[in-house]
N, C-alpha and C positions, 0 to 999 in steps of 0.2 A: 176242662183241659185234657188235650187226649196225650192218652199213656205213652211214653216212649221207651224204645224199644233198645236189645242189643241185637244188630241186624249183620248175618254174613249177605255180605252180595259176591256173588257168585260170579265169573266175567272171564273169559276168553285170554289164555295168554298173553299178552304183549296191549290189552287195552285196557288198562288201567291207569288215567288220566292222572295227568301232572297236578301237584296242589294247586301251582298257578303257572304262569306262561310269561315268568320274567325274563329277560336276556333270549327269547328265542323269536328268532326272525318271523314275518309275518307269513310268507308262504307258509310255514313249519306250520305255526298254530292254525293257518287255516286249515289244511289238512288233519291234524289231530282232529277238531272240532267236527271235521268230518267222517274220517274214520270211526271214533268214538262219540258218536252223537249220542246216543241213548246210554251209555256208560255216562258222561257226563251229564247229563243234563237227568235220572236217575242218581247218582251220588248226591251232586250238588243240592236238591231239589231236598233228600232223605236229610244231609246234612241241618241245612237252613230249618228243618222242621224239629232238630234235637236231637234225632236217634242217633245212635254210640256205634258206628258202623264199622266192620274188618271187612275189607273186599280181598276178594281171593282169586288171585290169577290162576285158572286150569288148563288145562292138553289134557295130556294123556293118564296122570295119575290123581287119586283119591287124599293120600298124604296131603298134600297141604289143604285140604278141608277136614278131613279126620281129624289134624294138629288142630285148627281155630276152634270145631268143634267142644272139642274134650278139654281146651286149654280155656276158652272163655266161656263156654255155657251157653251162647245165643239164644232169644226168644224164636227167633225165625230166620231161614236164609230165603233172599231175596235171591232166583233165579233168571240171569240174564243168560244161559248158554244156549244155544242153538243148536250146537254137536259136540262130539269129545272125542281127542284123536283125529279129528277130523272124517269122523263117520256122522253123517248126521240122524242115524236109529241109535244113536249111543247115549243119548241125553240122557233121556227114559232112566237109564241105568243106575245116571247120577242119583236122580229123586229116588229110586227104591233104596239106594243108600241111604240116604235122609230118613225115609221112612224105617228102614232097620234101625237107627239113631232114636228115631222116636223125635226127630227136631223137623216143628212144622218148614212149611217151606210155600212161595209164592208161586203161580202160575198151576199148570195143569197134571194132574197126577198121573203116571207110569202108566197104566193099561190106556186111558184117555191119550196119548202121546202116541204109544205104541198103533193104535188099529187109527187116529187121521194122520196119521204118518204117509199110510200106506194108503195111498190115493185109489187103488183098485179095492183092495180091503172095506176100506169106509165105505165104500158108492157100493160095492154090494148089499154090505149090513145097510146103509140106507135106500137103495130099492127098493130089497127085504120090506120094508116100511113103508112102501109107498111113495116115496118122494123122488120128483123127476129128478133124475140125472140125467146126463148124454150120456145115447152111445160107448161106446171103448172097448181097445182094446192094449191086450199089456204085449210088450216082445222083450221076453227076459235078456241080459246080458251074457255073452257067449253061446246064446244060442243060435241056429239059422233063422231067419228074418223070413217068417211065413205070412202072408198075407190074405186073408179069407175071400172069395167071392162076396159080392152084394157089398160092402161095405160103404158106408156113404162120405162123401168128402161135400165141403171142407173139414178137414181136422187139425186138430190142435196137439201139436206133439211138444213132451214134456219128462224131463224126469220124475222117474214112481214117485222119489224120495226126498229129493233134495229141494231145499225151500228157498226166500229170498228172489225169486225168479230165475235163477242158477240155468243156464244154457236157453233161454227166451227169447228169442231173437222172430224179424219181419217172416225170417225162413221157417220158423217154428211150425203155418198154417201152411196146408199143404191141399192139394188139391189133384193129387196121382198118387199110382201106388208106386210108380218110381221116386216121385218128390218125399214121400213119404218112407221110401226103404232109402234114398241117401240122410233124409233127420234120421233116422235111428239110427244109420251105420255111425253116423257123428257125433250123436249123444254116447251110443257105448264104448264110441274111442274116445270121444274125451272126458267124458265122466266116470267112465266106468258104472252105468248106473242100469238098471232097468229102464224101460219108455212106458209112457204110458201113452197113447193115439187116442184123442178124445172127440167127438162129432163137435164142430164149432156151431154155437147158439149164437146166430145173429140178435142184437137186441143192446140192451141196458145193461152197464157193470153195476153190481150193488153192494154194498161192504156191508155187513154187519156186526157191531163192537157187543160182547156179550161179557158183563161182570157177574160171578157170583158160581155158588158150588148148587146147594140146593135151592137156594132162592134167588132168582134171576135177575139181575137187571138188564134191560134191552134197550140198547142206546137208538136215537134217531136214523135209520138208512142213509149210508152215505153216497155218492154216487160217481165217479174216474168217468172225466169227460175229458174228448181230444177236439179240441175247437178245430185245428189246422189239419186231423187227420181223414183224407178221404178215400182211405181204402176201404174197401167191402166188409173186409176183417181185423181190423183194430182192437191190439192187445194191449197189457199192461207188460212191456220187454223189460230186459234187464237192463237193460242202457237206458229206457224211459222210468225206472225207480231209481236211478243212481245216479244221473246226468243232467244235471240242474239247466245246463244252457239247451239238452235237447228236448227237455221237459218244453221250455219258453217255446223252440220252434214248433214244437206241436199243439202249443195253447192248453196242456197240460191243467186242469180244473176238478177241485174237488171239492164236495159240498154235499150240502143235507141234500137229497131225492127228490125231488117235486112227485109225492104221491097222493091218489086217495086215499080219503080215511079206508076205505076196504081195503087196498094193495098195503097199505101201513101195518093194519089187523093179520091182513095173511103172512108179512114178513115177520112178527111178530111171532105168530105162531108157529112157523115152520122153522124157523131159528131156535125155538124152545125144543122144537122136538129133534132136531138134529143133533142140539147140543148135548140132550138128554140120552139120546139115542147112541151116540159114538161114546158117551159115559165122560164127558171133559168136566172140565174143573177149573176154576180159577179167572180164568178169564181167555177170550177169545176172539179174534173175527170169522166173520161165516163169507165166504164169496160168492155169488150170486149173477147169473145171466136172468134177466127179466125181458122176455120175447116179446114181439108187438101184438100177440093174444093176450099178454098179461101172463101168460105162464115161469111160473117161477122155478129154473131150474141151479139145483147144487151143483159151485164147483171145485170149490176147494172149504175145508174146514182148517182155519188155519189156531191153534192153539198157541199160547206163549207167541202172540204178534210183537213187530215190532212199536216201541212204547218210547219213542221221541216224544220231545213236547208237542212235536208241529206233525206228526203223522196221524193218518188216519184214524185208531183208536182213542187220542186223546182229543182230535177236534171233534171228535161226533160227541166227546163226555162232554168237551168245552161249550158246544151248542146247546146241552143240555142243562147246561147250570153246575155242572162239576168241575171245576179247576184242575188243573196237573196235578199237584200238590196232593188232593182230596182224592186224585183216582190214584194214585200212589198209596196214601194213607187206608183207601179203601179194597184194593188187592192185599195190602198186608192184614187186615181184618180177616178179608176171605181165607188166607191161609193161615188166621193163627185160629178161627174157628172150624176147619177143614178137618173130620178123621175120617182118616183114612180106611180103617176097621171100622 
């Protein structure tokens, strides 16, 4: 019988689902179910398995997790935050909280958060290493918009920092250095963020679901196919992650990889040392362009992914023979055996 727990779940101001969805019209709940997908279906899931949960709505201050803290004792807080304040380098923050608490906690630890955070950051330290990346380059915010000779297009223009695919769009690939100086001038008006210009890898999308702190588990390669899309350059946009009817228009399909045992071995191993290499923790996806040499290049390290029933980290565990439930129950393992020191 496994052990149950006292679990803070940690969750975003204004998402913390209703017990139930009596007297509320059906548009309402479909939208909640949407908005808080992984809030729901994360509580619901922790619930049905026994643990004794205090979810804790955050912004901007510490206080109402200091109170749950010190008033119930938790075995562990369940970390569903993305950002705080609405800075998304802010997270990190929360968890070295935790860690001065001495109260374990789920997902990826502060320094591991902090350097794949930073999309230039990482793809150095993992060049450093040997491992292809593209290209890139950064045009910090506020600054003037200098463009280098020799640089190669197409690229892929993106915020440093911000995650979820947050400013993604068909205009994102660029292919001038005019196309490419009006995406920056529009990412740092409307995000206010840094950009990061990355050389676009024509090839295969690969996702990689990564459980465990020092002992690994590496789930199946999963693979973002656009049946209806015939552009040159087809991306994963922010409107094709959130957009269910324009998911359908694009034949939108995800699935295990049709690889060789060798390409299998190589994902394998280069997923071990990236994760290793950027110092993460807890659990993760790796993103991956696979060229038609077979060359595998790094494109994002995404730490704390999103953890719906039906999104990609849990169906590569589900084809694996691990249920929701069990990859749930075995992320809180990961962090209650996790020290930090």
């Amino acid at each position: 019988m496994k052990k149950k727990y006292k679990i803070v779940v940690m969750i975003h101001k204004g998402l913390l689902p209703p017990d139930n969805f009596n007297g509320l019209e059906e548009e309402k709940v479909s939208k909640i179910k949407e908005d808080m997908k992984v809030e729901i279906d994360v509580i619901s899931t922790l619930k049905k398995t026994g643990h004794q949960l205090y979810p804790v709505e955050m912004y901007g201050e510490l206080e109402p997790l200091r109170t749950v803290l010190d008033e119930e004792k938790p075995d562990i807080a369940f970390n569903l935050l993305e950002e705080f304040a609405e800075y998304p380098l802010f997270d990190q923050q929360v968890i070295n909280y935790l860690e001065l608490k001495k109260t374990p906690y789920t997902g990826c630890n502060p320094r591991g958060l902090t350097i794949a955070k930073d999309k230039a950051l990482s793809k150095k330290i993992l060049a450093y290493h040997n491992i292809n990346i593209p290209e890139f380059e950064v045009f910090p915010s506020g600054k003037k918009i200098k463009i280098r000779d020799g640089i190669r297009y197409p690229l892929f223009v993106k915020s440093l920092s911000d995650e979820g695919s947050i400013g993604i769009t068909k205009d994102s690939v660029v292919d001038s250095a005019g196309k490419l100086t009006e995406r920056v001038e529009y990412l740092h008006k409307t995000y206010s963020t840094d950009v990061i210009a990355e050389e676009f890898i024509e090839g295969r999308e690969i996702y990689v679901a990564v459980l465990g702190s020092s002992r690994l588990k590496i789930f199946t390669p999963w693979e973002l196919i656009l049946k209806n899309d015939s552009s040159d350059t087809p991306i994963a946009t922010s409107k094709l992650k959130w957009d269910t009817n324009y998911q359908k228009k694009l034949g939108l399909v995800t699935k295990a990889a049709d690889l060789t045992p060798k390409l299998l071995k190589k994902f394998e191993k280069i997923t071990k040392e990236i994760y290793t290499v950027l110092k993460l923790s807890g659990y993760a996806r790796i993103d991956f362009r696979l060229n038609n040499n077979e060359e595998i290049f790094l494109l994002e390290a995404n730490p704390n992914p999103f953890l719906a029933k039906d999104e990609d980290f849990a169906a590569a565990a589900k084809h694996d023979g691990i249920d929701y439930q069990e990859v749930l129950e075995l992320i809180i393992k990961t962090g209650i055996n996790y020290k930090p020191f």
